[in-house]
Backbone as CSV, one residue per row, in Angstrom:
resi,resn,N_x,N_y,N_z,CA_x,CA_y,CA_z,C_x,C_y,C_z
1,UNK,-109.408,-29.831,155.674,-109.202,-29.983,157.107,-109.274,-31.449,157.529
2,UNK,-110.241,-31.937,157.059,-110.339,-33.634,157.024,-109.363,-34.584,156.961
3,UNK,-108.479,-34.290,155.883,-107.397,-34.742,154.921,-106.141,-34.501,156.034
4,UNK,-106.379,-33.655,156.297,-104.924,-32.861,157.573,-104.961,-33.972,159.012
5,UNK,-106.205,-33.768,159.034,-105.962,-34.344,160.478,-106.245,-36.050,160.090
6,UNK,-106.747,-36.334,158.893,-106.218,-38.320,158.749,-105.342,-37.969,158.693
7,UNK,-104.520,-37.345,157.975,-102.664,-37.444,157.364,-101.822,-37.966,158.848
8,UNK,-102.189,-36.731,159.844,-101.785,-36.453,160.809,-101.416,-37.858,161.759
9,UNK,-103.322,-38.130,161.712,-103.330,-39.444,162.684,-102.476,-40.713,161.909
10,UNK,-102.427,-40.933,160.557,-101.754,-41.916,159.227,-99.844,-42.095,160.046
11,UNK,-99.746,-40.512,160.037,-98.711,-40.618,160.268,-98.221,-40.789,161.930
12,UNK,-98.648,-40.545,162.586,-98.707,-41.329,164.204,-98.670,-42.668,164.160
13,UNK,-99.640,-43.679,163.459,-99.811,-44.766,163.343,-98.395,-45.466,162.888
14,UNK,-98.234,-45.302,161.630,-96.810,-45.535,161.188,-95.723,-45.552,161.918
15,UNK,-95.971,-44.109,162.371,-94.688,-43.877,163.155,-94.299,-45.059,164.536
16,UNK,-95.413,-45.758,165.113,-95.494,-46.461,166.068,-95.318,-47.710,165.799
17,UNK,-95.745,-48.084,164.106,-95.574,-49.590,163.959,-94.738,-49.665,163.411
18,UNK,-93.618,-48.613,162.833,-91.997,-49.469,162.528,-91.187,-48.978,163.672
19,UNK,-91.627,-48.047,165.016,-90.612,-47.902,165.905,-91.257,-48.016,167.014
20,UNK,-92.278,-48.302,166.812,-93.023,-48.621,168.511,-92.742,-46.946,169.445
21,UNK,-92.576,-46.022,169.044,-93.059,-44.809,169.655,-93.584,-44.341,168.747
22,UNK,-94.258,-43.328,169.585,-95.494,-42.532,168.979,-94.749,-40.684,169.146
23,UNK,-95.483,-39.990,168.776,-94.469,-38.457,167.892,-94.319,-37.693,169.823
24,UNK,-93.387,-37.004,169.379,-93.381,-36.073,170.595,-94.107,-35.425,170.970
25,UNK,-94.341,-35.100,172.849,-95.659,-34.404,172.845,-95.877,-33.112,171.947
26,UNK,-94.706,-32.102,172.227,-94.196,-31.405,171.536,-94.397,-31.139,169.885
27,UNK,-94.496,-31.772,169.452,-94.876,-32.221,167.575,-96.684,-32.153,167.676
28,UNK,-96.890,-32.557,168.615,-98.400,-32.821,168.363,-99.050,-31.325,168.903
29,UNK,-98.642,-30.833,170.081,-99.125,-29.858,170.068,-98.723,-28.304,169.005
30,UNK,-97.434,-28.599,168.481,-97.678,-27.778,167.410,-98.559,-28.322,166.233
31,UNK,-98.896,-28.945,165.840,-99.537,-29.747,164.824,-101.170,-29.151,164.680
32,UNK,-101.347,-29.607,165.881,-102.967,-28.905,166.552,-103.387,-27.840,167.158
33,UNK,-102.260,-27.253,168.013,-102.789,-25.800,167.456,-102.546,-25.329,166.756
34,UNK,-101.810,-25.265,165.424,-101.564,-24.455,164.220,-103.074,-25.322,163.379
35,UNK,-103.786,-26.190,163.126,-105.126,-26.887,163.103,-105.959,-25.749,163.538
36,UNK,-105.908,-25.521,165.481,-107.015,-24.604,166.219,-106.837,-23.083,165.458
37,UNK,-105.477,-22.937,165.138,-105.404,-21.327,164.502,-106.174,-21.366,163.447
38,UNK,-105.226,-22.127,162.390,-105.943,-21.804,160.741,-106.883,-22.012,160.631
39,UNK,-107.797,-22.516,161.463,-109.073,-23.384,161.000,-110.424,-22.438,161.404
40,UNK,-110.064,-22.127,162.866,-111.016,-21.429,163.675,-110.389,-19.981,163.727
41,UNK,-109.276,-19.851,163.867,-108.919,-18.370,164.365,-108.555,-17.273,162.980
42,UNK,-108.642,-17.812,162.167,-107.600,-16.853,161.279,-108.375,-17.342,159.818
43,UNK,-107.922,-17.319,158.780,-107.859,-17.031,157.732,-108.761,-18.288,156.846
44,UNK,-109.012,-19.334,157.343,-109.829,-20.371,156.627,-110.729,-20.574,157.338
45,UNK,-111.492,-20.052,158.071,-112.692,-19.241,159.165,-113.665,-18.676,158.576
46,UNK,-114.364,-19.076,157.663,-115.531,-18.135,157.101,-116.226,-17.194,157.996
47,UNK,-116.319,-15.984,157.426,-116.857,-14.754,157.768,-118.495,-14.920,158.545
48,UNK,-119.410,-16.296,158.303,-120.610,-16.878,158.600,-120.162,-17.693,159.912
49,UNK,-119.128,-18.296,159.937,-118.399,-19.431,161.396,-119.256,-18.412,162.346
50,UNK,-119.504,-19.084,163.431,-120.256,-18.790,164.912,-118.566,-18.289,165.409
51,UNK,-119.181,-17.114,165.965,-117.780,-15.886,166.549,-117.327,-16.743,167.788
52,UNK,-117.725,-18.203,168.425,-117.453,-18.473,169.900,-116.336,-20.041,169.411
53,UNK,-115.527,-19.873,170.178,-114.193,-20.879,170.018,-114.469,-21.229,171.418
54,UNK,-114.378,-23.096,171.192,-114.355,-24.200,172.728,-113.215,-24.268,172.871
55,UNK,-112.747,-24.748,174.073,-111.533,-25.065,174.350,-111.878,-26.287,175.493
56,UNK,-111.421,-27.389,175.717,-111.310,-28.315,175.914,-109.937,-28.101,176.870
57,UNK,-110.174,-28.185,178.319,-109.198,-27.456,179.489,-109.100,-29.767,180.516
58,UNK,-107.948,-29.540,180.417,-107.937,-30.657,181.351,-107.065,-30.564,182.978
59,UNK,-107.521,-29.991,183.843,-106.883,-30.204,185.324,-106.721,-31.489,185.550
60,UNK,-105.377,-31.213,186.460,-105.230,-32.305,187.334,-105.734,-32.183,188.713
61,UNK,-106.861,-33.155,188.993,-107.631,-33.057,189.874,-106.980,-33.688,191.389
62,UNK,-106.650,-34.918,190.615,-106.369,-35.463,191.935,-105.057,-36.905,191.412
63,UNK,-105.314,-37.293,192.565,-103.517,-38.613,192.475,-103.846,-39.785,193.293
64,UNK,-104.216,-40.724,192.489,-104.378,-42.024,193.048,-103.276,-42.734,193.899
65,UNK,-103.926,-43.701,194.602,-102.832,-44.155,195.583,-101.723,-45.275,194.915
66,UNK,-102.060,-45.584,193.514,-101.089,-45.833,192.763,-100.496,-45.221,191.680
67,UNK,-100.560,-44.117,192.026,-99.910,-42.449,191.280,-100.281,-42.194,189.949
68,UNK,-101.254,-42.799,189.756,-102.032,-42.418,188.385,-103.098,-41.103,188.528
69,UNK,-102.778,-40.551,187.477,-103.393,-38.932,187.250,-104.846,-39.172,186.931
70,UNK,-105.572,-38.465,187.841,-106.954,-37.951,187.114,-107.401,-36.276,187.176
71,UNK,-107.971,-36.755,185.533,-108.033,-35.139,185.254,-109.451,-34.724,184.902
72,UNK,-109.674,-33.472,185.637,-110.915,-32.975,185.514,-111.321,-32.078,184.446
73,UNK,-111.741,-32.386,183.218,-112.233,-31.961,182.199,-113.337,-30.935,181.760
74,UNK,-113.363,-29.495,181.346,-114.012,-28.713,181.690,-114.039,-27.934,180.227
75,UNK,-115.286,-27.921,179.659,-115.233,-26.808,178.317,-115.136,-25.594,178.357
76,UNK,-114.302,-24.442,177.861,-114.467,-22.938,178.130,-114.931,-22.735,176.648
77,UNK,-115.999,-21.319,176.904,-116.131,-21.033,175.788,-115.762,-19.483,175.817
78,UNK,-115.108,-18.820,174.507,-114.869,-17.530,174.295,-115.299,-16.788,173.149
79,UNK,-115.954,-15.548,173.041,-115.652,-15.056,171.700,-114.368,-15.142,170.877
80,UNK,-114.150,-15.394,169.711,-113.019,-14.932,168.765,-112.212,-13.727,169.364
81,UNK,-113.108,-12.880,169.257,-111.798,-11.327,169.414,-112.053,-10.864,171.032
82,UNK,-112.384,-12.305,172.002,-111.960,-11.856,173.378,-110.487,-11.592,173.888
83,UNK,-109.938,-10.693,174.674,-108.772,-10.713,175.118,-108.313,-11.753,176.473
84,UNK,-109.052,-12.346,176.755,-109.030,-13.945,177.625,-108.768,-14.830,176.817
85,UNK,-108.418,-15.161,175.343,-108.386,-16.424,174.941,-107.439,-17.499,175.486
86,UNK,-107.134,-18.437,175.915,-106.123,-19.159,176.147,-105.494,-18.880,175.101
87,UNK,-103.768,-19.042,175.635,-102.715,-18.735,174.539,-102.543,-20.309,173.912
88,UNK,-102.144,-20.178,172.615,-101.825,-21.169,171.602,-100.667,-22.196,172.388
89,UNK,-101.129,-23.207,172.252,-99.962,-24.166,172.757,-99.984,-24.508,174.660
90,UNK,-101.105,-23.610,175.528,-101.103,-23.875,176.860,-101.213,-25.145,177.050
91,UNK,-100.170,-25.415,178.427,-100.316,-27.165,178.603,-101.323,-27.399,179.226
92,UNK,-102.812,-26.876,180.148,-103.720,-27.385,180.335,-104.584,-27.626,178.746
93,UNK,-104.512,-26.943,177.977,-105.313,-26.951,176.495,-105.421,-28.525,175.948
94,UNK,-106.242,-29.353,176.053,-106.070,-30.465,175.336,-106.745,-30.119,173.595
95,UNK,-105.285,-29.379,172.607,-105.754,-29.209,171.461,-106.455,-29.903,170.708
96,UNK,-105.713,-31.217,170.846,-106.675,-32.414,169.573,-108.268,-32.275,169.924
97,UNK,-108.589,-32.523,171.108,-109.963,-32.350,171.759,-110.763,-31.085,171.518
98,UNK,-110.016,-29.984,171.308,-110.279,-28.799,171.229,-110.821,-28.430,169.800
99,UNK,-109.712,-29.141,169.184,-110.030,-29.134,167.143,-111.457,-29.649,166.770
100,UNK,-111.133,-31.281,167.627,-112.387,-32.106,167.031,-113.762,-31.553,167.674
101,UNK,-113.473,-30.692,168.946,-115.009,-30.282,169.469,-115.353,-28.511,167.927
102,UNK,-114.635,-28.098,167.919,-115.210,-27.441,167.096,-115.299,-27.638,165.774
103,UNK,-114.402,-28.989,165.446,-115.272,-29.701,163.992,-116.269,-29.663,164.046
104,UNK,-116.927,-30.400,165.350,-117.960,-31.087,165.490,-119.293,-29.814,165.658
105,UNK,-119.089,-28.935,166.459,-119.946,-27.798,166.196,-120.118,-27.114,165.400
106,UNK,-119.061,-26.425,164.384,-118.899,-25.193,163.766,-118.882,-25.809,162.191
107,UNK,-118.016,-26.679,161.871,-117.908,-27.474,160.007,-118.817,-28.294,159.531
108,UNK,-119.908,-28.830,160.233,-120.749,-30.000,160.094,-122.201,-29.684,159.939
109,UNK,-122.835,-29.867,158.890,-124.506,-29.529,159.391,-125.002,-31.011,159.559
110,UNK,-125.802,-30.830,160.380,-126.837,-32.269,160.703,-128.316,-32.080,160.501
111,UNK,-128.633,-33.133,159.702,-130.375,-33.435,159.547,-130.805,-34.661,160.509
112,UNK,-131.299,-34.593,160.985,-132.413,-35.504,161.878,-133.881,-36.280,160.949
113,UNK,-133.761,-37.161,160.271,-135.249,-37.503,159.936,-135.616,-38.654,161.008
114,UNK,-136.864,-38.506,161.147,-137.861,-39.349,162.627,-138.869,-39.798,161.304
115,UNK,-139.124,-41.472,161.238,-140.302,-41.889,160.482,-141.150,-43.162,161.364
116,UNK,-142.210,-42.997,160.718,-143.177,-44.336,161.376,-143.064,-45.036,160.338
117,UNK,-142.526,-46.224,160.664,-142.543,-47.908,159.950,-143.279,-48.493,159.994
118,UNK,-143.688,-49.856,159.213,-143.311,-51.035,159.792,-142.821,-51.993,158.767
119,UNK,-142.632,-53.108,159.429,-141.269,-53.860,158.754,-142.662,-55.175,158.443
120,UNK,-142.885,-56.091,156.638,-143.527,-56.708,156.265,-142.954,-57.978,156.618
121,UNK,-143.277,-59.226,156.761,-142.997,-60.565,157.019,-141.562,-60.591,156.368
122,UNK,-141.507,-60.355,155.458,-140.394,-60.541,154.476,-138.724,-59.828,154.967
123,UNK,-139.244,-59.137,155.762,-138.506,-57.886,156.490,-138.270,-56.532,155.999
124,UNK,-138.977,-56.315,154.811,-139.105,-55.040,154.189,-139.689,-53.780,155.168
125,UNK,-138.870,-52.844,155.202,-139.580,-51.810,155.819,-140.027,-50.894,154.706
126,UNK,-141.298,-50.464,155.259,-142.069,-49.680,154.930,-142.305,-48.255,155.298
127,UNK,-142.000,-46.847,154.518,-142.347,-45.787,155.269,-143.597,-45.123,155.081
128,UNK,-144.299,-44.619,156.258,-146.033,-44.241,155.995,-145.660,-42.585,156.251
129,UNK,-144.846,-42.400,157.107,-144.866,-40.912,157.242,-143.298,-40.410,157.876
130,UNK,-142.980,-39.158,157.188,-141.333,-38.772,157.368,-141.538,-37.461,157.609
131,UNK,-140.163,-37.171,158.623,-140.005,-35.646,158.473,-138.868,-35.562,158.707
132,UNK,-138.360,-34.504,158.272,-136.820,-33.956,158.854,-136.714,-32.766,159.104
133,UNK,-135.800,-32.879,159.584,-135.446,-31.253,160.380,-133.929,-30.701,160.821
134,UNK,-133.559,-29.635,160.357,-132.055,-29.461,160.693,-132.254,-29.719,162.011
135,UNK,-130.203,-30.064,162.644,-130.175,-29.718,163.941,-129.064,-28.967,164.385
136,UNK,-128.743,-28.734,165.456,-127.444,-28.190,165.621,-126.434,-29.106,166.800
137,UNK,-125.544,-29.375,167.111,-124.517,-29.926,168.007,-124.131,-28.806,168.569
138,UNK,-124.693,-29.640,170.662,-124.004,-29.047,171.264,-123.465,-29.477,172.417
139,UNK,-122.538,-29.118,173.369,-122.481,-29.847,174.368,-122.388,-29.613,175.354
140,UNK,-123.927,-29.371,175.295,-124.512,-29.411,176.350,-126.096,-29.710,176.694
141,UNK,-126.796,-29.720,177.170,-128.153,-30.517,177.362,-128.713,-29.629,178.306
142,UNK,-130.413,-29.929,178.217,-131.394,-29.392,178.951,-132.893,-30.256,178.502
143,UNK,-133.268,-30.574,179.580,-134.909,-31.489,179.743,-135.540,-30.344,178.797
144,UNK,-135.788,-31.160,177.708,-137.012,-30.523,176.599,-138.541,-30.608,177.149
145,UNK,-138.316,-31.284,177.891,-140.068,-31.067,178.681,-140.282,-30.376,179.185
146,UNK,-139.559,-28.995,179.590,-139.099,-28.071,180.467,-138.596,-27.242,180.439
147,UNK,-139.869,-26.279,179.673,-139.034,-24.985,179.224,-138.125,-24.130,180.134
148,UNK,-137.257,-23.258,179.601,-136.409,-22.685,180.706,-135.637,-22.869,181.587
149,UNK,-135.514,-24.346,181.404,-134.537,-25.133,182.307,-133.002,-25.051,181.635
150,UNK,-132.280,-24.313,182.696,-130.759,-24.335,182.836,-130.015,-25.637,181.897
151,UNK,-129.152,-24.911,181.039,-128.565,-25.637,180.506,-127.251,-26.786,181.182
152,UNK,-127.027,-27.952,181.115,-126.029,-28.411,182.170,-124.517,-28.699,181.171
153,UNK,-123.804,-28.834,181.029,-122.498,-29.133,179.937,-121.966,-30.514,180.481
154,UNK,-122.872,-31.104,179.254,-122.428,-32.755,179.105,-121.250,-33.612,178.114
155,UNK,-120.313,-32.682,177.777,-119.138,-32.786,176.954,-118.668,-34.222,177.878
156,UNK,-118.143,-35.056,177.348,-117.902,-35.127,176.146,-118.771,-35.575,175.417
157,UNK,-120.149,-36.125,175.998,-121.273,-36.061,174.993,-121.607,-34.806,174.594
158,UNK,-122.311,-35.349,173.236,-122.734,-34.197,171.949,-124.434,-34.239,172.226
159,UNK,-125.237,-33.290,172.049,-126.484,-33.300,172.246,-126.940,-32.868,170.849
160,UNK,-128.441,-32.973,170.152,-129.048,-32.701,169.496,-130.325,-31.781,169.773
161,UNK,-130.352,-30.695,169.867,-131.914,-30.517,170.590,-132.819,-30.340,169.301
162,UNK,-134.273,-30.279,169.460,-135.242,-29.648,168.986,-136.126,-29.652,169.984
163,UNK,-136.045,-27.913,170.109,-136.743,-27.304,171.238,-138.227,-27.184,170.834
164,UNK,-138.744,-27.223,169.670,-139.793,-27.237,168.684,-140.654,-27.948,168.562
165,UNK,-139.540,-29.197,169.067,-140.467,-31.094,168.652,-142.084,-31.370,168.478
166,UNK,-142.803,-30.915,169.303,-144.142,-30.962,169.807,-144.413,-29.972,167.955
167,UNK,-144.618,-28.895,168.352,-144.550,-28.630,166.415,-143.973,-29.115,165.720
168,UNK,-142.908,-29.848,165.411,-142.266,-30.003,164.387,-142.615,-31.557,164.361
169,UNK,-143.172,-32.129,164.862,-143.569,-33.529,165.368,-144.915,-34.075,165.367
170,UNK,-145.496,-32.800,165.091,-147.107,-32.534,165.439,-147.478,-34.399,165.031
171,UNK,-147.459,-34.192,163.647,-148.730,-35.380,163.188,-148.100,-36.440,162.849
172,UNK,-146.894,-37.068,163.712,-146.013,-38.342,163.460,-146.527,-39.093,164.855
173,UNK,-147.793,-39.316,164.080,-148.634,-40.478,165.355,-148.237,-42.212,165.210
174,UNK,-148.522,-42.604,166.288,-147.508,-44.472,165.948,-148.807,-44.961,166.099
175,UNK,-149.534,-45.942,165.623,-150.185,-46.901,165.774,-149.414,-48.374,166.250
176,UNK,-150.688,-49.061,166.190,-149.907,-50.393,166.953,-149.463,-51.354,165.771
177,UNK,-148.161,-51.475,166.016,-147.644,-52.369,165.151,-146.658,-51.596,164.603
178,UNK,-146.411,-50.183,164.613,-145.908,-49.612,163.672,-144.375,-49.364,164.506
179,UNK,-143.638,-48.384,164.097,-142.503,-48.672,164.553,-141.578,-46.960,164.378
180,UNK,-140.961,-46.048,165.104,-140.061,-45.227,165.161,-138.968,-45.515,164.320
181,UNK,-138.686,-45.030,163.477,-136.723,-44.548,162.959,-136.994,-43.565,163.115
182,UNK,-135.824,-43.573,163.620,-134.428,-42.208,163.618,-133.193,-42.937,162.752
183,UNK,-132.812,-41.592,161.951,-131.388,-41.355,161.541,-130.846,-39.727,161.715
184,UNK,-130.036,-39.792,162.143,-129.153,-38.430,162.317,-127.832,-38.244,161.126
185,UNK,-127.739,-37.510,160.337,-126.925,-37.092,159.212,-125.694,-36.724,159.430
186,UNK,-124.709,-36.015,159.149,-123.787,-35.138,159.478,-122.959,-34.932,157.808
187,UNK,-123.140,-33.678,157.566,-122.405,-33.411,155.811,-121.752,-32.171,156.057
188,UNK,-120.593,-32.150,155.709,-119.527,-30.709,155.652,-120.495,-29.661,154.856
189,UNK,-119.771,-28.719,155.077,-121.072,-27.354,154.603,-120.720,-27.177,152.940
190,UNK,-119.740,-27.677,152.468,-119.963,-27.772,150.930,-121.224,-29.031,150.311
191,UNK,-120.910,-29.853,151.543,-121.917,-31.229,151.130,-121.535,-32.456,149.922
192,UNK,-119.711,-31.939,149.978,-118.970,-33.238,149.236,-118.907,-34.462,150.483
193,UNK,-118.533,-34.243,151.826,-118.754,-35.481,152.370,-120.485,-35.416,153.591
194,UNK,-120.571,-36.798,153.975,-122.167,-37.268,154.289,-121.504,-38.550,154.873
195,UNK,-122.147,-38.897,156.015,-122.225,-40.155,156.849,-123.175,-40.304,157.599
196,UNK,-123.324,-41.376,157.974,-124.346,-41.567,159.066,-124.013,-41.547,160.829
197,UNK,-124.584,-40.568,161.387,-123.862,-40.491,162.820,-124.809,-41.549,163.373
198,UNK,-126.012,-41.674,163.219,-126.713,-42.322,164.247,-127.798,-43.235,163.402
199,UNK,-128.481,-44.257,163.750,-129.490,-44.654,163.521,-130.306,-45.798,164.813
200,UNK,-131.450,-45.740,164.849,-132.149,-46.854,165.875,-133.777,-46.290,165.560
201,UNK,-134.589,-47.412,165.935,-135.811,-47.530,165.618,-136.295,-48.382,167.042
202,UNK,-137.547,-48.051,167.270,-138.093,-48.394,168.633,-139.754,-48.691,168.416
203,UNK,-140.282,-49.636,168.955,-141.624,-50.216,168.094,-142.553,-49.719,169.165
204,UNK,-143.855,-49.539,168.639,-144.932,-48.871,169.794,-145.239,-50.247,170.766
């Protein structure tokens, strides 16, 4: 799936730097939703995939006074075998957006490790204590200080929760001097590819 959609973008690129246009809208939306089918809807869909498909909906909201479009961006979510699905190819559907949001939820597992540092004269860091913990991507958010609080949908940001933290966090105490990392993971569910989505560290 990876391979499909570089090819895809490889060949857009090209296509623009020996002719200075880019593919028809037309080309692209068959391209990506036949992507949203095979991938999520049908047949290369593991039987384990989460039964709920995003869709990534863009209105036109409104019309500037120099006639430029703005569009109001809105996630739907559906079961698989709902009879509401948006049909394949609808022109509010922004597919590419649609593909990469359920890459990003449904093909990817993420680990979270949180450690206390600190970094020696030399600039060596040092680790005294680690933990990790799966996570899941979603998009949408809710104040973890606060149980039961309504979820809000912050697409196109991606959220991480651990609703747990306070347990799962228990005995990652900072002294003075010492120092927070975070790194956030992301590896396809075979676990041939691995990158780093995130990293930052913050000192007591």
């Amino acid at each position: 799936m990876l391979k499909a959609i570089a090819d895809e973008r490889n060949r857009l690129t090209v296509r623009q730097e020996t002719s200075g246009l880019g593919c028809f809208k037309d080309d692209r939306i068959v391209f990506w939703t036949w992507m949203f089918s095979t991938y999520f809807m049908e047949k290369l869909s593991p039987r384990e995939q989460d039964d709920m498909l995003f869709y990534v909906r863009r209105k036109l909201s409104y019309v500037s006074p120099d006639q430029s479009e703005g569009k109001k961006v809105d996630v739907e979510v559906y079961r698989r075998d709902s009879k509401k699905l948006p049909g394949l190819g609808e022109p509010d559907i922004d597919w590419e957006e649609s593909v990469y949001l359920n890459l990003i939820l449904m093909k990817l597992d993420y680990v979270v490790t949180c450690a206390v540092c600190t970094r020696s004269d030399a600039g060596d860091i040092h680790i005294h204590r680690k933990k990790s913990q799966q996570v899941y991507a979603s998009p949408s958010k809710h104040a973890m200080d606060s149980k039961g609080e309504e979820s809000k949908m912050s697409y196109p940001n991606i959220f991480f929760m651990i609703d747990n933290f306070e347990e799962v966090f228990c005995d990652m105490t900072v002294g003075e001097g010492e120092m927070v990392c975070v790194e956030l993971v992301a590896s396809d569910k075979s676990n041939t590819f691995q990158g780093v989505v995130f990293q930052g560290s913050i000192r007591h």
